[in-house]
C-alpha positions as CSV (number, residue, x, y, z in Angstrom):
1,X,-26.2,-73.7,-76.2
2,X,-24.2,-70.9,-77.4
3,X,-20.3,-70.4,-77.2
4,X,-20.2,-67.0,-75.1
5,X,-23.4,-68.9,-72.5
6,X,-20.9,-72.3,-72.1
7,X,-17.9,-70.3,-71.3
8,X,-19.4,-67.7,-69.4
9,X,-21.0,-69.9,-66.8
10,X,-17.8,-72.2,-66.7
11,X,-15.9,-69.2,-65.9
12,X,-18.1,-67.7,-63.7
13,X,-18.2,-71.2,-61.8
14,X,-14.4,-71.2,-61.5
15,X,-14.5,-67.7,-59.9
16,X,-16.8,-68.7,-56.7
17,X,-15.3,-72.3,-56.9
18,X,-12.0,-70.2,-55.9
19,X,-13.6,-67.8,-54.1
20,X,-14.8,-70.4,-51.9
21,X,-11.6,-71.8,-51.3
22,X,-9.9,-68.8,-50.8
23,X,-12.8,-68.1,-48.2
24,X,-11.6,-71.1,-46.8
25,X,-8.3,-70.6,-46.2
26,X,-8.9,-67.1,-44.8
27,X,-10.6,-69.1,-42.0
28,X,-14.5,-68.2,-43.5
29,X,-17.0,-70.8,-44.4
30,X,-16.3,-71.1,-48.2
31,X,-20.5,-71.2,-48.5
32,X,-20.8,-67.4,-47.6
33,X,-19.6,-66.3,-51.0
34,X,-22.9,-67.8,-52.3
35,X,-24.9,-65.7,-50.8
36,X,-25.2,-62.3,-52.6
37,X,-24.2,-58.6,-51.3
38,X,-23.3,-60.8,-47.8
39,X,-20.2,-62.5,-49.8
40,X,-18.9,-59.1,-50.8
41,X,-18.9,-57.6,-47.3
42,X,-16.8,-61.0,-46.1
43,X,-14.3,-61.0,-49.1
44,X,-13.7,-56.9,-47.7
45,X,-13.0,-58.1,-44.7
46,X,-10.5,-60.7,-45.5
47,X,-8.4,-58.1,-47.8
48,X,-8.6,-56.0,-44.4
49,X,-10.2,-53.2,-46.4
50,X,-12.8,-50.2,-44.5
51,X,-16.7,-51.2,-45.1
52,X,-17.0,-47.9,-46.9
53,X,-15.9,-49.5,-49.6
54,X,-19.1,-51.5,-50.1
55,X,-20.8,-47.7,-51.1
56,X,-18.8,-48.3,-54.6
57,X,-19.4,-51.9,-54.8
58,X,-23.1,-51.2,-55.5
59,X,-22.8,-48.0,-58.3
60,X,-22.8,-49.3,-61.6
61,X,-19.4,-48.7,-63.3
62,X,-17.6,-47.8,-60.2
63,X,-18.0,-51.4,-58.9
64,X,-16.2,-52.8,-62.2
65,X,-13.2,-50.7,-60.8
66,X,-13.4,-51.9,-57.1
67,X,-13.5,-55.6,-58.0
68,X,-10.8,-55.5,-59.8
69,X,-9.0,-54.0,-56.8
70,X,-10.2,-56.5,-54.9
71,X,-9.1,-59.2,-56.9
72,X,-5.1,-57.4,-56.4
73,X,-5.7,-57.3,-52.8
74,X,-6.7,-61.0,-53.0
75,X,-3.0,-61.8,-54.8
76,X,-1.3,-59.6,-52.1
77,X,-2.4,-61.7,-49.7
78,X,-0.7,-64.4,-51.5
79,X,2.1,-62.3,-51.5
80,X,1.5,-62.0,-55.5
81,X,3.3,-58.9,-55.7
82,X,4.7,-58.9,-59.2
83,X,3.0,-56.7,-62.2
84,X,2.9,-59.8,-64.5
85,X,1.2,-61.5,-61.7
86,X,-1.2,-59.1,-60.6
87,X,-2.1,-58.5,-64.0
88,X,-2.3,-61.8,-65.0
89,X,-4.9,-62.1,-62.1
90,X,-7.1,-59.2,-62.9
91,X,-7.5,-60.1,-66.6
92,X,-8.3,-64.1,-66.0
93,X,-9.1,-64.4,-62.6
94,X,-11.1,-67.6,-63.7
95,X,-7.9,-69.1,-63.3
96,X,-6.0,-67.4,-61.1
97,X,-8.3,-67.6,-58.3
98,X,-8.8,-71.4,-58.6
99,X,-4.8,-71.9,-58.3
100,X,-4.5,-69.8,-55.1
101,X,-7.4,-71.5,-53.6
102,X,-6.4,-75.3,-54.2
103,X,-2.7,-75.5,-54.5
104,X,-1.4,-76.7,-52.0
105,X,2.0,-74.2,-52.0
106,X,-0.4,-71.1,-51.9
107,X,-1.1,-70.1,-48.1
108,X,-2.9,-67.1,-47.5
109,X,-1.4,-64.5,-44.9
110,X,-4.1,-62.0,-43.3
111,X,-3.2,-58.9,-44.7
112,X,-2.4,-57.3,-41.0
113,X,0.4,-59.3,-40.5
114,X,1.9,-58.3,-44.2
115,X,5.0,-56.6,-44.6
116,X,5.0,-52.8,-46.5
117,X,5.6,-53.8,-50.3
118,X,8.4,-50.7,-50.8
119,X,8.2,-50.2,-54.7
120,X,10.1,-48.0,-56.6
121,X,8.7,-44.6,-58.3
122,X,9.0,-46.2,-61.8
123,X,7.2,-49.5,-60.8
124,X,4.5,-47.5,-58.8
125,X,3.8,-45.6,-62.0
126,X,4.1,-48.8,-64.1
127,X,1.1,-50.3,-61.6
128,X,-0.9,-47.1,-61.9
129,X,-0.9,-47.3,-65.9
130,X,-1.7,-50.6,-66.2
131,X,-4.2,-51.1,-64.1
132,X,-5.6,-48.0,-65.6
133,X,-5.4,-48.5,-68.9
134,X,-7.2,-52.3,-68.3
135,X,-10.4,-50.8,-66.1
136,X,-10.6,-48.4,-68.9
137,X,-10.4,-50.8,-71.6
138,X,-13.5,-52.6,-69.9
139,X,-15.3,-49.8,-69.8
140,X,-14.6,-49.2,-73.4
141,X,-15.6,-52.6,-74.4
142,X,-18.4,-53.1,-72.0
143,X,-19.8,-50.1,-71.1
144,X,-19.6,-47.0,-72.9
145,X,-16.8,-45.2,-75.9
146,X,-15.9,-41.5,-76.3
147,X,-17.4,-40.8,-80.1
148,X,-16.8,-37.4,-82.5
149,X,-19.1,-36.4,-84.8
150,X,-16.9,-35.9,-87.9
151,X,-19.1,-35.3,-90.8
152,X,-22.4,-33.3,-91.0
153,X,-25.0,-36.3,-92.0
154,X,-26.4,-35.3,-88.7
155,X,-27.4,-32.2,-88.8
156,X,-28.8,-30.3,-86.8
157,X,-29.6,-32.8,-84.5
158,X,-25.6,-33.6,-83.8
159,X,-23.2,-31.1,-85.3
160,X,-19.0,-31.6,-86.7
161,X,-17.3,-31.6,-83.3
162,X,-19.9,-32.6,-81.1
163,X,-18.2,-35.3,-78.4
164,X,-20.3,-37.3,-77.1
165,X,-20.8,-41.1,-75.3
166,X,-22.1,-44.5,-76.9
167,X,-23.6,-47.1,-74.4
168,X,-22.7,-50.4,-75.2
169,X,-25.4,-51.5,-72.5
170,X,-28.3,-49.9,-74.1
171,X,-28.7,-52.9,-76.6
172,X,-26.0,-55.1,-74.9
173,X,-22.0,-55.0,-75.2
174,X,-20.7,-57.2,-78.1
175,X,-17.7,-59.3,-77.7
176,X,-14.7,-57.9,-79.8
177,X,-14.1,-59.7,-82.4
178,X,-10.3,-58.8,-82.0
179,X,-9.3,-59.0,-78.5
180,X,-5.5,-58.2,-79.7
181,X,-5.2,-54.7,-80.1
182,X,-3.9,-51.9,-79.2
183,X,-5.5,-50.0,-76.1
184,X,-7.7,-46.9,-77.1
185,X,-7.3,-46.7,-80.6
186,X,-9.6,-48.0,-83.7
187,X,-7.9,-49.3,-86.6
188,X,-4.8,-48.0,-87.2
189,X,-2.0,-47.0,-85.0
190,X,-1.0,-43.4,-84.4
191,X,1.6,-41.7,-86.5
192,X,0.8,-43.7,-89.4
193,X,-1.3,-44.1,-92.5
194,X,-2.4,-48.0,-92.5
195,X,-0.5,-49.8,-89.6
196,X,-3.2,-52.1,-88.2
197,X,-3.5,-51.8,-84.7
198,X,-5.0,-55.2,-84.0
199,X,-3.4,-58.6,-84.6
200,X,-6.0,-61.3,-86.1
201,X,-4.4,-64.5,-84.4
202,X,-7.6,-64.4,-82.2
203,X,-10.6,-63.6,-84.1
204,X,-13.8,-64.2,-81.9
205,X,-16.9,-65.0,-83.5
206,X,-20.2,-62.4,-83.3
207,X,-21.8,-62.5,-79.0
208,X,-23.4,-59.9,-78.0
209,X,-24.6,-59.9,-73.9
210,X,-28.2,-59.1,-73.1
211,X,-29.1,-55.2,-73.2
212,X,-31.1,-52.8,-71.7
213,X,-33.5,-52.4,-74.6
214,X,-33.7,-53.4,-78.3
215,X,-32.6,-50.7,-81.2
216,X,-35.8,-48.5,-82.2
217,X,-37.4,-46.7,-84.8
218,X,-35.4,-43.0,-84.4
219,X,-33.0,-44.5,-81.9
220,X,-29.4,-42.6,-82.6
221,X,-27.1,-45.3,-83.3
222,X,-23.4,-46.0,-83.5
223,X,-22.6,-49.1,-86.0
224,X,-19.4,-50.1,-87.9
225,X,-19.9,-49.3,-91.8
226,X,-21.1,-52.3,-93.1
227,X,-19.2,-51.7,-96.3
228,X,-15.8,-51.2,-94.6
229,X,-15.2,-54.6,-95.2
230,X,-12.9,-54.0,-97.7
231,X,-11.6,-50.4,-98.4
232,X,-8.7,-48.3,-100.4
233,X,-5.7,-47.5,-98.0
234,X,-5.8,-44.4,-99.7
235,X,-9.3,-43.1,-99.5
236,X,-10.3,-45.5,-96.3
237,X,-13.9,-45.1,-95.7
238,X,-14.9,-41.6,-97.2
239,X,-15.7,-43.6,-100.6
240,X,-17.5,-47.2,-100.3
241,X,-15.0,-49.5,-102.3
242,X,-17.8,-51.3,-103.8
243,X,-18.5,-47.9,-105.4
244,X,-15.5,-47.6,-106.7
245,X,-15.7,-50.8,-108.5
246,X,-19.3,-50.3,-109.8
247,X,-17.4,-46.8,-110.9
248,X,-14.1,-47.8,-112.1
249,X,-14.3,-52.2,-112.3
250,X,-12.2,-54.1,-110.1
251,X,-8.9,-54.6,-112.1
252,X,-8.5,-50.9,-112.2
253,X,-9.4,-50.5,-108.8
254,X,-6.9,-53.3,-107.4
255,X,-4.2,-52.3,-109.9
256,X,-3.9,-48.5,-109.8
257,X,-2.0,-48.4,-106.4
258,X,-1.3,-44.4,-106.8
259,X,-5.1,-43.8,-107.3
260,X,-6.2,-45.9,-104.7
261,X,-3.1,-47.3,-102.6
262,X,-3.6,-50.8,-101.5
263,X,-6.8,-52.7,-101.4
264,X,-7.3,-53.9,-97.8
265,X,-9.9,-55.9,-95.1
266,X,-11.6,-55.5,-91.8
267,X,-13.2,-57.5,-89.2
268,X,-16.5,-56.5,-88.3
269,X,-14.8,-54.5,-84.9
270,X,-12.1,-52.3,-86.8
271,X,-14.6,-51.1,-89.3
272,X,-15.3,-47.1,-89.6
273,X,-17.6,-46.5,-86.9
274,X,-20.7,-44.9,-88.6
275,X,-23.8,-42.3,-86.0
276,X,-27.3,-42.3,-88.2
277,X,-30.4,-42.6,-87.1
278,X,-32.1,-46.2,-87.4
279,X,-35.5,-45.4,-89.7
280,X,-36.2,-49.5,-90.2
281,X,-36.1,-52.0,-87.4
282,X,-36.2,-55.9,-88.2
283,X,-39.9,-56.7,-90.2
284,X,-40.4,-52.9,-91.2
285,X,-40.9,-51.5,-94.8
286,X,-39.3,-48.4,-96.3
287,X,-40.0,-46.0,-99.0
288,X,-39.1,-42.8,-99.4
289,X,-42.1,-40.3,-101.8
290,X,-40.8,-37.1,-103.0
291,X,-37.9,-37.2,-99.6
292,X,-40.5,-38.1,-97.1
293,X,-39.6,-41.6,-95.3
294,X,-42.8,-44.0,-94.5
295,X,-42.6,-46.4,-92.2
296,X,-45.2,-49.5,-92.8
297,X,-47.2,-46.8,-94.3
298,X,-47.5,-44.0,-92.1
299,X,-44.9,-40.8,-92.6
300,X,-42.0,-41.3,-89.7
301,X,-42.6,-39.5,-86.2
302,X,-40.1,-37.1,-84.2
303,X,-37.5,-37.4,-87.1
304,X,-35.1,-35.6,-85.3
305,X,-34.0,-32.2,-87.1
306,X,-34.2,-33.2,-90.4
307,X,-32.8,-31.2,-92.9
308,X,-33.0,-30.8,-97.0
309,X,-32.0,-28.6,-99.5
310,X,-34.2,-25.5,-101.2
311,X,-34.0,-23.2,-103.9
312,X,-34.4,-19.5,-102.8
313,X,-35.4,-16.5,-104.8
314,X,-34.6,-13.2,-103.8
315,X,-35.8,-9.8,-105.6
316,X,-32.2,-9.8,-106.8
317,X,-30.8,-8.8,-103.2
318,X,-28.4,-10.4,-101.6
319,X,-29.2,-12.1,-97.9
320,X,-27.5,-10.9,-95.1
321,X,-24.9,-13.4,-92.9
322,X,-25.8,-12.8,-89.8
323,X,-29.6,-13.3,-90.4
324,X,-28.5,-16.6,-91.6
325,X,-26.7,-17.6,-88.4
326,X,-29.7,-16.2,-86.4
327,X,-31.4,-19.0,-88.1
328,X,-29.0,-21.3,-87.5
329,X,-28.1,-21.9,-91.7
330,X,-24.4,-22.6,-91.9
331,X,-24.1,-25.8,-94.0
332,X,-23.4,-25.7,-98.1
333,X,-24.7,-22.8,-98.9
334,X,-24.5,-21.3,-102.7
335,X,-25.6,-18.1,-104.8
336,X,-25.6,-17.3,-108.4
337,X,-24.6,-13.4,-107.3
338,X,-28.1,-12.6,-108.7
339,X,-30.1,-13.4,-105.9
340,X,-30.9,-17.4,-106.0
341,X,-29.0,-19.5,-103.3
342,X,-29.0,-23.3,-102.7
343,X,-29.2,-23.6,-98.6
344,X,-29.4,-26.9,-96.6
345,X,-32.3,-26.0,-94.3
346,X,-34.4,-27.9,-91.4
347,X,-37.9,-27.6,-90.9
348,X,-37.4,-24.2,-89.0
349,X,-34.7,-22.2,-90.7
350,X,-37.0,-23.2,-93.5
351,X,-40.2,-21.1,-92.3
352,X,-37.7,-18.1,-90.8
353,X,-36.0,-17.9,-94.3
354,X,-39.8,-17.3,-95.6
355,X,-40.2,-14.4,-93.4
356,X,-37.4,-12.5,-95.3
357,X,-38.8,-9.4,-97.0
358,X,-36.2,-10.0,-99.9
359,X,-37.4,-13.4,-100.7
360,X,-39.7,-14.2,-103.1
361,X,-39.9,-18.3,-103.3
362,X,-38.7,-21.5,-102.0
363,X,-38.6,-24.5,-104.1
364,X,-37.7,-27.6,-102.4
365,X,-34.5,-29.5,-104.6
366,X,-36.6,-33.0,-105.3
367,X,-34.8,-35.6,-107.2
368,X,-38.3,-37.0,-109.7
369,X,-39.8,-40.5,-109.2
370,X,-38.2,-42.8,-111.9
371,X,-34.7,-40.7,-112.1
372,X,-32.0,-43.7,-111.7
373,X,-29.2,-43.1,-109.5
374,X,-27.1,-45.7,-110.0
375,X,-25.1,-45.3,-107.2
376,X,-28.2,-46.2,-105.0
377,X,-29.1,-49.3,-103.5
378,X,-29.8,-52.0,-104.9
379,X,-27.7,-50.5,-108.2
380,X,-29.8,-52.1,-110.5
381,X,-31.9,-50.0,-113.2
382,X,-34.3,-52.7,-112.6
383,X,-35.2,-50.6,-109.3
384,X,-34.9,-46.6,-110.2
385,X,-34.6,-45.5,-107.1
386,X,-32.8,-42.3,-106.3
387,X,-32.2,-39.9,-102.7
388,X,-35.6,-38.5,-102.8
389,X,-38.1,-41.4,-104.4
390,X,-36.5,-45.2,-102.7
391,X,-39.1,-47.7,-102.0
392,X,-40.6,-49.8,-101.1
393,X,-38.2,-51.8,-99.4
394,X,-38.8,-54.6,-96.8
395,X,-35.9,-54.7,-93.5
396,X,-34.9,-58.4,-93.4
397,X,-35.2,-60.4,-90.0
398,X,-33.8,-63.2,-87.9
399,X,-35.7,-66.5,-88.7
400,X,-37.7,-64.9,-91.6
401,X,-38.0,-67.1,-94.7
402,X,-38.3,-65.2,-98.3
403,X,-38.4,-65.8,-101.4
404,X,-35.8,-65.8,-103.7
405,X,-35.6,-65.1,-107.3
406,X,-33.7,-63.5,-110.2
407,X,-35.5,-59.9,-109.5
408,X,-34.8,-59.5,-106.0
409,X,-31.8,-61.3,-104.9
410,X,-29.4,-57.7,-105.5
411,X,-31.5,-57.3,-102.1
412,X,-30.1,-59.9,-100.5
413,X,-26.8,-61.3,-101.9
414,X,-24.3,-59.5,-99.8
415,X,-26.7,-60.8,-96.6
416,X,-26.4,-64.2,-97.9
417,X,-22.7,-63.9,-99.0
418,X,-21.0,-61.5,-97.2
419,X,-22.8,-60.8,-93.5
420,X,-23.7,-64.6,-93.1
421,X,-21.2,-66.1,-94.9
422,X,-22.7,-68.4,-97.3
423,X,-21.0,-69.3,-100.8
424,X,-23.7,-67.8,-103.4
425,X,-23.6,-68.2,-107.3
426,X,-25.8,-67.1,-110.0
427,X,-25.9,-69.5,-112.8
428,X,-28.1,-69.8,-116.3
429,X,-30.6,-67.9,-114.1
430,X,-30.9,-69.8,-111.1
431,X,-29.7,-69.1,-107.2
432,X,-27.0,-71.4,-105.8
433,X,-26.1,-71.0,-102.1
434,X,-23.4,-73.6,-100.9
435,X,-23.3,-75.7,-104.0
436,X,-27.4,-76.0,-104.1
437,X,-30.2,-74.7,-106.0
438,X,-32.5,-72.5,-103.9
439,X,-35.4,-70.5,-104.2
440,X,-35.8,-69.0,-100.6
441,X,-33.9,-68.2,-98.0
442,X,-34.1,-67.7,-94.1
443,X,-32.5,-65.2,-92.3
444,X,-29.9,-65.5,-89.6
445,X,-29.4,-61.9,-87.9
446,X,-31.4,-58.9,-87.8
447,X,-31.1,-55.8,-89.9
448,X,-31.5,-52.0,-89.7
449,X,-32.1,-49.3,-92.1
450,X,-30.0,-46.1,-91.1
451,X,-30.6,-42.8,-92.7
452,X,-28.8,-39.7,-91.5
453,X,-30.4,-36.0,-90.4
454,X,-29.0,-34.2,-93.0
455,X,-31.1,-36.0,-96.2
456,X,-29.4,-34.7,-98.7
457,X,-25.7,-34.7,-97.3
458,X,-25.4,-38.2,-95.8
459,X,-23.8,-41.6,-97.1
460,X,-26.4,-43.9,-95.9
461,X,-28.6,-46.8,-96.2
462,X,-29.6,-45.8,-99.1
463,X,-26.1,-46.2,-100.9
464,X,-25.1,-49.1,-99.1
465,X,-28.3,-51.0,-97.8
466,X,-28.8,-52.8,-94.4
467,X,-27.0,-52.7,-91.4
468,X,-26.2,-56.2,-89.8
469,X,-27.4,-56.2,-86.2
470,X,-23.7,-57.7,-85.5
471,X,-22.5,-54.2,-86.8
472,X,-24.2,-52.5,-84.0
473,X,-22.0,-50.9,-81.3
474,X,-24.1,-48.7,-79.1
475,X,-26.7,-45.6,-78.8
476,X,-25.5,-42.2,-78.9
477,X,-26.6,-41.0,-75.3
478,X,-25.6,-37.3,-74.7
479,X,-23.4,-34.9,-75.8
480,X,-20.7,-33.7,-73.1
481,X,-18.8,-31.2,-75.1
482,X,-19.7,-29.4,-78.2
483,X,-16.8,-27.4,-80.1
484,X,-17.6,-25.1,-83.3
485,X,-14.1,-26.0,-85.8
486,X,-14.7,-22.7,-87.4
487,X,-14.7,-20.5,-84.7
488,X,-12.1,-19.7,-81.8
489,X,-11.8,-20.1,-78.5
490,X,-12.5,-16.5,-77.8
491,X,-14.8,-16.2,-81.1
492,X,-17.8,-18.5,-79.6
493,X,-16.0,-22.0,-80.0
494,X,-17.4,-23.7,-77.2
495,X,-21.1,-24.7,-78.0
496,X,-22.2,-23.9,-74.0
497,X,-25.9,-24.6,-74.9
498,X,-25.0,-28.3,-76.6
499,X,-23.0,-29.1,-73.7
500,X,-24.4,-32.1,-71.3
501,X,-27.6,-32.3,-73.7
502,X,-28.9,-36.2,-74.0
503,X,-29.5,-37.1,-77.7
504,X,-32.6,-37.3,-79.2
């Protein structure tokens, strides 16, 4: 049985067990808090609290909030007043409630017959943050995160400062793998440049509780990078270290500090989070011909907004700005002065740029079948993959068995190495994993191919392969605020029409 499954139905068996007890000693039958919604309605009235309180014990996410309350007003009545103690409570109540129930020393007072707790400005201020700052942690962790779009590998489906929220219980909260950090922050702590903001003294393994769905095919997803495991201080996570070293080799990279600052690791949890859209699922194969994606075969459906870049002609004329932002074209544009432009253009800008009386043709920019990119996956010439022409590639999953063999392990040696943590050496030709010879190998965890919008502008699957389904965090849901960075607050900033609009 797993880890997370043991201790969550110990502690979740230590929770009624004092419960009960408490019940108990508050003169109920400790057997009504085994009888569900009832129990809730008894532990209000023993904490003396109005029934209208039971409307917020049954919204999702409000109810988190109210327990935790009710857990406080469960100390108080054990004239718990202190902060440690109260927090203490709130974040294990596995144990706290167990101790108040069957010491001996611990008599409950009905709440009525309580004193007025006086507290002083400072301390009622103290309480406030704390508790808020835990209930909002939860939520964090549990529930759902605050997320910018930073980069334009989205576009124009999400656009650079979009804010929107990730649900951690679409395809299930995962436990950190952290727990010691710093409250509301990533990585690194404000005000400066590579201060971690997480201790490791803790460091959970991969759990993730049950979801409301599994990730699909076009599902927006939020992940940590799966290369971020190790990264330059000085360039972080805008260049893949392993690209540096297939760039550079690794002595240069680890020695030239004033290049590349220090050379540094992450746990799963602190790495860069990363939005694409997930093209592959578990059991699917990829391939990309001439920039279109097909999935098992058949070209992909509802894509989003993709968008790729085009060579325009003009009769020598130059194209006019504001017919360009009537069609929505504002990313990486370029022009010769003579009338031939580069733009970045989705499926519609693409047919409204056609209408143009000054425009004479429209190339699409198509990298040829056979042109190696070597800083495509899997880096090997043996595979000449590039942006435009990738494929065919098959999307590992769980309990799978493959084969293994000197032309396709670069698939699969940073799954076996790195993601499920197997030794692995290549020697006189033949596959070692943990000191023996093998020739297949079966898969622990899921995997996910992730491709941003913007084809031609986005650092993803295809330069750094799968996506561990441990690297999941959540799916993008909808976008609450939408902000244009090059435009002011009186100049149009605020995106009104993006503004509460569910992603898709």
């Amino acid at each position: 049985m797993n880890l997370y499954l043991v201790l969550f139905i110990l502690f979740s068996i230590a929770i009624v067990a004092g419960l009960w007890g408490i019940f108990v000693k508050a003169g109920e039958a400790g057997w009504k808090i085994l009888i569900p919604f009832y129990n809730l309605f008894i532990w209000l009235k023993i904490i003396n609290k109005p029934l209208w309180w039971y409307i917020f014990l049954i919204i999702p996410f409000i109810n988190v909030f109210v327990i935790l309350l009710m857990i406080v007003e469960i100390l108080k009545c054990f004239k718990k007043y202190g902060l440690l103690e109260q927090a203490g409570g709130v974040i294990f109540p596995f144990i706290a409630l167990p101790y108040l129930a069957f010491s001996p020393g611990q008599q409950f007072h009905d709440p009525a017959t309580l004193a007025a707790v006086k507290k002083s400005a400072v301390r009622e201020w103290v309480d406030a943050i704390i508790f808020a700052v835990i209930a909002a942690s939860i939520i964090r962790i549990f529930f759902f995160e605050a997320y910018t779009i930073p980069t334009s590998s989205m576009e124009k489906s999400l656009l650079v400062g979009d804010y929107l929220f990730v649900s951690k219980v679409s395809y299930g909260p995962k436990v950190p793998n952290t727990p010691l950090s710093f409250p509301f922050v990533h990585h690194t702590l404000p005000l400066t440049e590579s201060t971690k903001s997480y201790l490791e003294w803790i460091n959970l393994p991969y759990y993730r509780f049950p979801g409301l769905a599994h990730v699909k095919n076009m599902d927006v997803v939020v992940f940590n990078y799966p290369d971020g495991d190790t990264l330059s201080t000085k360039l972080q996570s805008n260049i893949s270290y392993y690209q540096l070293v297939r760039q550079y080799g690794r002595d240069f990279v680890w020695s030239s500090k004033e290049n590349f600052g220090d050379i540094i690791a992450r746990p799963v949890d602190k790495r860069e989070n990363f939005i694409k859209r997930c093209i592959g699922i578990p059991g699917d194969s990829i391939r990309i011909i001439n920039r279109i994606v097909m999935i098992n075969g058949k070209e992909e459906q509802n894509p989003g907004k993709r968008q790729f870049r085009y060579l325009v002609h003009t009769d020598g004329s130059q194209i006019n700005s504001k017919n360009l932002e009537k069609l929505d074209i504002t990313e990486n544009f370029s022009t010769d002065n003579n009338g031939n432009y580069e733009f970045v253009l989705s499926d519609a800008s693409l047919e409204g740029i056609k209408q143009f009386s000054n425009v004479k043709s429209v190339e699409p920019e198509i990298a040829r079948k056979g042109v190696w990119d070597p800083n495509i996956f899997p880096f090997d010439s043996l595979y000449r993959w590039n942006l435009d022409n990738f494929g065919p590639i098959w999307i590992p999953k769980a309990g799978v068995t493959v084969k293994l063999s000197t032309s396709n392990i670069m698939f699969y040696k940073r799954i076996i190495k790195v993601f499920e943590g197997n030794d692995l050496q290549l020697r006189d030709g033949k596959i070692y994993i943990n000191g023996k010879e093998a020739d297949s190998y079966t898969f622990k965890m899921n995997y996910y191919w992730m491709m941003g919008d913007n084809r031609h502008n986005s650092a993803d699957s295809r330069f750094w392969g799968f996506v561990p389904e441990d690297h999941i965090v959540g799916k993008a849901s909808f976008v609450w605020l939408s902000m244009d960075p090059n435009k002011t607050l009186l100049g149009g900033k605020i995106r009104w029409r993006k503004l509460f609009h569910f992603v898709n």
